[in-house]
C-alpha positions as CSV (number, residue, x, y, z in Angstrom):
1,X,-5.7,37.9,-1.3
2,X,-6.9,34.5,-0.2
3,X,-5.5,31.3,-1.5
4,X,-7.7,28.5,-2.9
5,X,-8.7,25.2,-1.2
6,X,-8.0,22.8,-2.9
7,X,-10.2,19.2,-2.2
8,X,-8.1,16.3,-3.1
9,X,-8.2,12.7,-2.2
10,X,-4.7,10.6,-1.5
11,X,-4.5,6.8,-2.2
12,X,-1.6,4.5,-2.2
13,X,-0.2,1.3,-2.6
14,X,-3.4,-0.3,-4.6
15,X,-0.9,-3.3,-5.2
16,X,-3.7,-4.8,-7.7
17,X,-2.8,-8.2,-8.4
18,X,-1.7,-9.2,-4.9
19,X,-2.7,-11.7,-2.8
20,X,-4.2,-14.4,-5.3
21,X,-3.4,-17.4,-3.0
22,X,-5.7,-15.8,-0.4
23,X,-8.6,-16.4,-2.9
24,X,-10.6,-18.6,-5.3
25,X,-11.7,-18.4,-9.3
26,X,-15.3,-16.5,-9.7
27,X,-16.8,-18.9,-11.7
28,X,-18.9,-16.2,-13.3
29,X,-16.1,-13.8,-13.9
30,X,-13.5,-16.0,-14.2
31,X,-11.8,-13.6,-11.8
32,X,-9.8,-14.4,-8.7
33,X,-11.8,-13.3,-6.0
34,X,-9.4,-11.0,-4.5
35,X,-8.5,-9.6,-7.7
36,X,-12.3,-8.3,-7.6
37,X,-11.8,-7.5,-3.5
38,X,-8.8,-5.0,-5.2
39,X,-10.6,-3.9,-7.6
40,X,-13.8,-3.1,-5.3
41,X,-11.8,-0.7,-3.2
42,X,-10.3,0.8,-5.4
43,X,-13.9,1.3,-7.4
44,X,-14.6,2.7,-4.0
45,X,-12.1,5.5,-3.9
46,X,-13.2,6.6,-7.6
47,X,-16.5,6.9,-6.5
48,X,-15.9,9.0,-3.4
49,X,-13.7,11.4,-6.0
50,X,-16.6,11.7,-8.1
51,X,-19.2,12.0,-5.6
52,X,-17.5,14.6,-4.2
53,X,-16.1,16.3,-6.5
54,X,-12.5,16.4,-5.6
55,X,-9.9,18.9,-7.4
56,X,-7.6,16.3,-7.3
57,X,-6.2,12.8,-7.1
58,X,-2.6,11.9,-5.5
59,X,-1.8,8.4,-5.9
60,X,1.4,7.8,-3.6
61,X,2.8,4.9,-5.8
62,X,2.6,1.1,-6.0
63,X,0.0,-0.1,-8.2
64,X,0.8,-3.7,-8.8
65,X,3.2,-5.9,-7.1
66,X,5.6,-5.5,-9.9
67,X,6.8,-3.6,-13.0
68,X,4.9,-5.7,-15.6
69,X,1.7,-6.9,-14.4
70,X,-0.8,-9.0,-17.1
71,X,-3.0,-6.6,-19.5
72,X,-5.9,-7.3,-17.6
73,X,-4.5,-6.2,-14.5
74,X,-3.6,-3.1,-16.2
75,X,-6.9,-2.5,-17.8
76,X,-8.9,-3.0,-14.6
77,X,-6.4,0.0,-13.0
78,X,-6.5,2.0,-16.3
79,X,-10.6,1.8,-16.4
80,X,-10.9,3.7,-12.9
81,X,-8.2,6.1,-13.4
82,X,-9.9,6.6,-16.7
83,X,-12.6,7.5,-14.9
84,X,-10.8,10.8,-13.3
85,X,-9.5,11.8,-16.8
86,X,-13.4,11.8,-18.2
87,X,-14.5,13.8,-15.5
88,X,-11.6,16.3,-16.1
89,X,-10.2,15.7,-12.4
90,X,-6.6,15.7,-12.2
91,X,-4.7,12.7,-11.4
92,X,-1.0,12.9,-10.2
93,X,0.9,8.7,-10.2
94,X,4.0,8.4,-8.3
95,X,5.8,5.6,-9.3
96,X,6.8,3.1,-6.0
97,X,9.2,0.6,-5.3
98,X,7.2,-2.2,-6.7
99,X,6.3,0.0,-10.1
100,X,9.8,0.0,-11.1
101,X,11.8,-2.6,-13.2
102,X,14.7,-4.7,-10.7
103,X,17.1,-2.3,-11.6
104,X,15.3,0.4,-10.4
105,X,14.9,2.4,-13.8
106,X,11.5,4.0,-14.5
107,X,7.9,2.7,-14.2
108,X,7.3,0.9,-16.4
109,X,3.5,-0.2,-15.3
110,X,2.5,3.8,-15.4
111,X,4.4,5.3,-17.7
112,X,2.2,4.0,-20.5
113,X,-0.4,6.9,-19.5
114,X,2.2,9.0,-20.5
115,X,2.7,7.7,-24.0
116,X,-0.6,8.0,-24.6
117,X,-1.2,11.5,-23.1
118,X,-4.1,10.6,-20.9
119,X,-5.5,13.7,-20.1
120,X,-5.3,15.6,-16.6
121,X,-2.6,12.5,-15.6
122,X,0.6,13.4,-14.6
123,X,3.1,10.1,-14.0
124,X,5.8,11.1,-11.6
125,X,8.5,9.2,-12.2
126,X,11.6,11.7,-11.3
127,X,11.8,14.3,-8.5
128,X,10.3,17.5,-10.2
129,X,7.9,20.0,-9.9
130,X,4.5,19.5,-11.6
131,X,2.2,22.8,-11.5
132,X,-1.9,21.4,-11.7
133,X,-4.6,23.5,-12.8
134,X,-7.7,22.2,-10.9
135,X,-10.9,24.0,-10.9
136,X,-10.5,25.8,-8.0
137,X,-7.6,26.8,-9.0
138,X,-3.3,26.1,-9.5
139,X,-1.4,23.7,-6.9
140,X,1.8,22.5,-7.0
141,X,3.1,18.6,-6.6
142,X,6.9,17.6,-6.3
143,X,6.8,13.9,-6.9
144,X,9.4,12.3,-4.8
145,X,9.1,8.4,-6.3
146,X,10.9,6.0,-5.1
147,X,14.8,6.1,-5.1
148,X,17.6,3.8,-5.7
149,X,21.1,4.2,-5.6
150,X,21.6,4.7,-9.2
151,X,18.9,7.7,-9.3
152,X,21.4,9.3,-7.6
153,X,25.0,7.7,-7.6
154,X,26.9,6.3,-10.1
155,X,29.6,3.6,-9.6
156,X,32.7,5.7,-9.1
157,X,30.7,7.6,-6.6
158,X,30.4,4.7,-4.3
159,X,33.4,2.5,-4.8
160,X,35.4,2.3,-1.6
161,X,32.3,3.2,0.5
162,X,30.8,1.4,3.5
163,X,27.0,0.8,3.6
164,X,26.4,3.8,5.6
165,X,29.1,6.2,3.6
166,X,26.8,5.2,0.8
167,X,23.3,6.0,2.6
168,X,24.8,9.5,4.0
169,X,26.5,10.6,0.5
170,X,22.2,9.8,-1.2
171,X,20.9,11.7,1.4
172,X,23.4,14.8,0.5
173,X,22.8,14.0,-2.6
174,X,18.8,14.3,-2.2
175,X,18.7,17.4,-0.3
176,X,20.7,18.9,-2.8
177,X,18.1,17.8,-5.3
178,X,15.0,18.8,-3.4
179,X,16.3,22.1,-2.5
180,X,16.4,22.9,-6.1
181,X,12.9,22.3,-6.2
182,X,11.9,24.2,-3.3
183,X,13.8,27.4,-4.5
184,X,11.4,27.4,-7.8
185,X,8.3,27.4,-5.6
186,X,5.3,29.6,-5.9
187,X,5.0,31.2,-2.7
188,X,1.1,32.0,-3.2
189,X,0.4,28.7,-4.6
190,X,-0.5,25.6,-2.6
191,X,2.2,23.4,-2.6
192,X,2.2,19.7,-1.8
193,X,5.3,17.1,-1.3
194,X,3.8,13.4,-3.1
195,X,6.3,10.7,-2.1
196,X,6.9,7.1,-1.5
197,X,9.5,6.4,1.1
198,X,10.4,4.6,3.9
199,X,10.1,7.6,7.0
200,X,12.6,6.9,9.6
201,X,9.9,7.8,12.4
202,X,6.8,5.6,10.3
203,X,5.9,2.0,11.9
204,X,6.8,-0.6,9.1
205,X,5.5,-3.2,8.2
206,X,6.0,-6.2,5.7
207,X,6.7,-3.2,3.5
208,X,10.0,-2.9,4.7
209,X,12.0,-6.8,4.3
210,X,9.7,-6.2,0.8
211,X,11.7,-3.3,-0.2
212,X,14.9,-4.1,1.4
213,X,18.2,-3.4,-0.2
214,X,16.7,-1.4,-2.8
215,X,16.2,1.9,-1.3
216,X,16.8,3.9,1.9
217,X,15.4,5.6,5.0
218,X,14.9,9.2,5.0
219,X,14.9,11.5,7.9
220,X,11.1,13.3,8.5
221,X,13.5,15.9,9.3
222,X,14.4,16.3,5.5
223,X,10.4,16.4,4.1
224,X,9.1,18.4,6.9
225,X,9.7,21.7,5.5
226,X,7.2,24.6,5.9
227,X,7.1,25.5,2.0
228,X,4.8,22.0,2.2
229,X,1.4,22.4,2.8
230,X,0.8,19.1,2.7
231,X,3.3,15.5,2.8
232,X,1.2,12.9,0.9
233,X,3.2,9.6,1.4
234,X,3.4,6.0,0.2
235,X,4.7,3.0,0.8
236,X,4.3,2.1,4.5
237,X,1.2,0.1,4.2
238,X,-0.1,0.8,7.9
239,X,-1.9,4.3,8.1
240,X,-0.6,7.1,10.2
241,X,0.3,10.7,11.2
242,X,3.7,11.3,10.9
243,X,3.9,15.1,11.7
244,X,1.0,17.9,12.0
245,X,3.4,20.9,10.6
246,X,3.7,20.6,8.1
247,X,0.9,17.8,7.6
248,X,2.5,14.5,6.6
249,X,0.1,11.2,6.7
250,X,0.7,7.5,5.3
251,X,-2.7,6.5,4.1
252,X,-2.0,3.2,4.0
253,X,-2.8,0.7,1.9
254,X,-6.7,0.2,0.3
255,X,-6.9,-3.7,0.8
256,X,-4.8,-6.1,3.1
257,X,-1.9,-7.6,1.1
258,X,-1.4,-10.7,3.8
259,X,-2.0,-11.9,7.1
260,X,0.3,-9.1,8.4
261,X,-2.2,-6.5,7.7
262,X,-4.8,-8.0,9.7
263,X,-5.6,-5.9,12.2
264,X,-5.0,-2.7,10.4
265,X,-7.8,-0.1,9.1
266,X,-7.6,0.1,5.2
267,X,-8.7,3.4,3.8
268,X,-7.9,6.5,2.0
269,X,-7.4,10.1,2.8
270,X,-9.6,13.5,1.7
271,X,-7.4,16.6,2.1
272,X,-8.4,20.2,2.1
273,X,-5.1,22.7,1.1
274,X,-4.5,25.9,1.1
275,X,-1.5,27.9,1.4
276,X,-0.2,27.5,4.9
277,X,-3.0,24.7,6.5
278,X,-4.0,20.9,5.7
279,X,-7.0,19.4,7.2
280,X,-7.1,15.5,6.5
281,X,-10.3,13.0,7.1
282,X,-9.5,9.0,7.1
283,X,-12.0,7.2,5.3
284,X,-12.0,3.6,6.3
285,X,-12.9,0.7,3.4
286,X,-14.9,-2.0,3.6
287,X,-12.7,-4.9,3.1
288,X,-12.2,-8.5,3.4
289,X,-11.4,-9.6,7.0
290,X,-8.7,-11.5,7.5
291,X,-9.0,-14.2,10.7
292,X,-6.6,-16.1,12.3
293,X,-7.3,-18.8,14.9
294,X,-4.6,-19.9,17.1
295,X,-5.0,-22.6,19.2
296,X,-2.4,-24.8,21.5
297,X,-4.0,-28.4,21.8
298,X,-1.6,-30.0,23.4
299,X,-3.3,-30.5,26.9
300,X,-6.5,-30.7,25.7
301,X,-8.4,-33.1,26.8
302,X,-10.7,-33.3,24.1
303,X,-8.5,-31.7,21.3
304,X,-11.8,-31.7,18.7
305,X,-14.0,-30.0,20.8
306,X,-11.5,-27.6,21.8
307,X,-10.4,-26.7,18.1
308,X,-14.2,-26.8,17.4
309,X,-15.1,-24.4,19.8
310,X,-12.9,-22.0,19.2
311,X,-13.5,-21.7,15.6
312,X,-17.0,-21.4,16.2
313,X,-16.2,-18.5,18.5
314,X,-15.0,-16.4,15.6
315,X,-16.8,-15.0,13.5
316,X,-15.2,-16.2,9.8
317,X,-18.4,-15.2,7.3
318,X,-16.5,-14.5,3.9
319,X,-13.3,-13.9,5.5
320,X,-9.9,-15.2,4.7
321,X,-9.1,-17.3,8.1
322,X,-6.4,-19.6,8.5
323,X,-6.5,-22.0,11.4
324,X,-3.3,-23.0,13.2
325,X,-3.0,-25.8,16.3
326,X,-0.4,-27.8,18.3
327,X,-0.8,-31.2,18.6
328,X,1.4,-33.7,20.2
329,X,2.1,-36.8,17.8
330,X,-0.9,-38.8,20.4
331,X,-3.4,-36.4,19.7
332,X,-3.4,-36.5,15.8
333,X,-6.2,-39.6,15.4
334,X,-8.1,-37.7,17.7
335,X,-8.3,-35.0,15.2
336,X,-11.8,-35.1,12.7
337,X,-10.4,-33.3,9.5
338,X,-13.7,-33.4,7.5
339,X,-15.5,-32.0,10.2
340,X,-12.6,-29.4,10.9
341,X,-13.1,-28.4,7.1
342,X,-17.4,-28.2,7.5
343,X,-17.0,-26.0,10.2
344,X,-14.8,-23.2,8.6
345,X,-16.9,-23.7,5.2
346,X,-18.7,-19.7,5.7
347,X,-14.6,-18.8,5.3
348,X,-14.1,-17.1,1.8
349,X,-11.0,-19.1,1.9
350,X,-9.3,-21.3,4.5
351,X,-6.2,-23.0,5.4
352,X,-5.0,-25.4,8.5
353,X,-1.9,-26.0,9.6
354,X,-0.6,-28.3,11.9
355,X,1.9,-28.4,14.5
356,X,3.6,-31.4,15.7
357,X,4.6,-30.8,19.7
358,X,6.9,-32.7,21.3
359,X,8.9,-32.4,24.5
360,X,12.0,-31.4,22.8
361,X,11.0,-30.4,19.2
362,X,8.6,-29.3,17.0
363,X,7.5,-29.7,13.4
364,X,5.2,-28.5,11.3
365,X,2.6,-30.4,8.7
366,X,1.5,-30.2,5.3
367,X,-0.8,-27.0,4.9
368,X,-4.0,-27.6,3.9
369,X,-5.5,-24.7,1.9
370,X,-9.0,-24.3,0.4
């Protein structure tokens, strides 16, 4: 007897309500303009799910940049989700790093779907087993959401302890807590692993200084089990193939958070599952560029022209640029700041900063941002 497919599509880290000094007020929506950048990919993702149909939505965890983001944050996330739930397609929301309160207790920016039983949305907010009914038939999620110390350890268990001790004993501890999972599997049943972690083998990025001290690296080794047919992960906002067998993929994130992300694809994931085989398909976003032009002045001749010329050779149409030069403290009069500021006015947003060279130091201007 043949398994189903399941057709799902996994997003993470949506992180709506980053990235506000990167943008400007909408003076017909009284929006931040990245705000509505967010919110357009994520509209995007919701659209492909619908168009589709998919069976099903992971979300790998980190909505906003913290546990209590402003209603209107929340209602722009709750309308597309909402979405889903009106088109009777499952949604499963593992709670990230950023979703949780400073202490690292619950999520506190999902669990509100929850309260008010939104229907076909699971929040996963504690390692357990969550059994969907889709319409082409049953799958089952462990959420793995983001963990602290004290999801697993209490005080006596770690007085005494070096750093590491610590790290080893939560790793027992998790594998102890996972295998009880696993044992209550559904052989015949597609099953899928949904968590946000930090992946010893994954590239990191800002991701990891953002998360640091709160949580802690896990082995692939320990999610790559064959009983998964599928690792959806978040966190790590750069997206990659961590393992083929079982499949296990970082999406990413949907929209670049800073100037970090700049060269990195921003997209989402559709996954077909069945027991025993994942296929995955990248789907890249449109989203805002981000620019940066770099430029040592210093033995310029002309150092106008030079700065001129190389913003002109990049191609900053509504993106988010910032423009960064060396000068030495003769060169600064030579600079034409009104005309620096007409020629990067296609940007979405721009800022300069300057560089004061000198033969045995350097220092750094006031930032000009527009």
């Amino acid at each position: 007897m043949s398994t189903p497919l399941i057709k799902l599509l996994h997003l993470s880290d949506i992180h709506l309500g980053s990235g506000f000094a990167h943008g400007r007020l909408n003076p017909e929506t009284g929006l931040n303009t990245r705000l509505e950048d967010f919110i357009r990919a994520l509209t995007h993702c919701m659209d492909r799910a619908l168009a589709e149909p998919v069976d099903l939505v992971l979300f790998g965890g980190d909505a906003f940049p913290d546990a209590t983001p402003p209603p209107l944050i929340q209602q722009a996330l709750a309308s597309q989700f909402r979405r889903l739930s009106a088109a009777g397609i499952p949604a499963v929301l593992l709670v990230g790093n950023h979703d949780q309160h400073a202490q690292g207790l619950g999520g506190a920016s999902l669990s509100i779907y929850r309260t008010l039983g939104v229907p076909d949305v699971v929040v996963g907010d504690r390692l357990e087993t969550h059994i969907i009914s889709t319409r082409h038939g049953p799958v089952q999620v462990i959420t793995l959401p983001w963990l602290t110390r004290s999801a697993l350890l209490t005080r006596p268990d770690t007085e005494g302890l070096s750093l590491a001790q610590i790290n080893d004993l939560l790793l027992d501890r998790l594998r102890v807590v996972l295998e009880g999972e696993i044992r209550r599997l559904d052989d015949a049943m597609p099953t899928i692993l949904l968590a946000h972690a930090m992946v010893d083998t994954a590239t990191y990025g800002a991701e990891r200084f953002l998360a640091a001290g709160r949580g802690f690296t896990i082995p692939m080794a320990l999610l790559a089990r064959n009983c998964f047919d599928y690792v959806a992960l978040g966190h790590v906002h750069r997206h990659q193939v961590l393992c083929e067998q079982p499949l296990m993929i970082y999406p990413g994130s949907i929209e670049r958070v800073d100037f970090s992300e700049e060269k990195e694809e921003k997209g989402y994931l559709l996954v077909n599952v069945s027991r025993g085989q994942a296929q995955a398909e990248f789907c890249p976003l449109p989203v805002r560029p981000f620019k940066t032009i770099q430029v040592d002045l210093t033995a310029a001749e002309h150092p106008q022209a030079a700065l001129m010329q190389a913003i002109s050779g990049t191609n900053i149409v509504d993106a988010v640029v910032r423009c960064l030069y060396t000068l030495s403290s003769s060169q600064v009069d030579q600079i034409d700041q009104p005309a620096l500021e007409a020629a990067l006015a296609t940007a979405h947003t721009y800022t300069l900063q300057v560089e004061l060279s000198a033969q045995t130091s350097r220092r750094r201007l006031p930032e000009t941002r527009h």
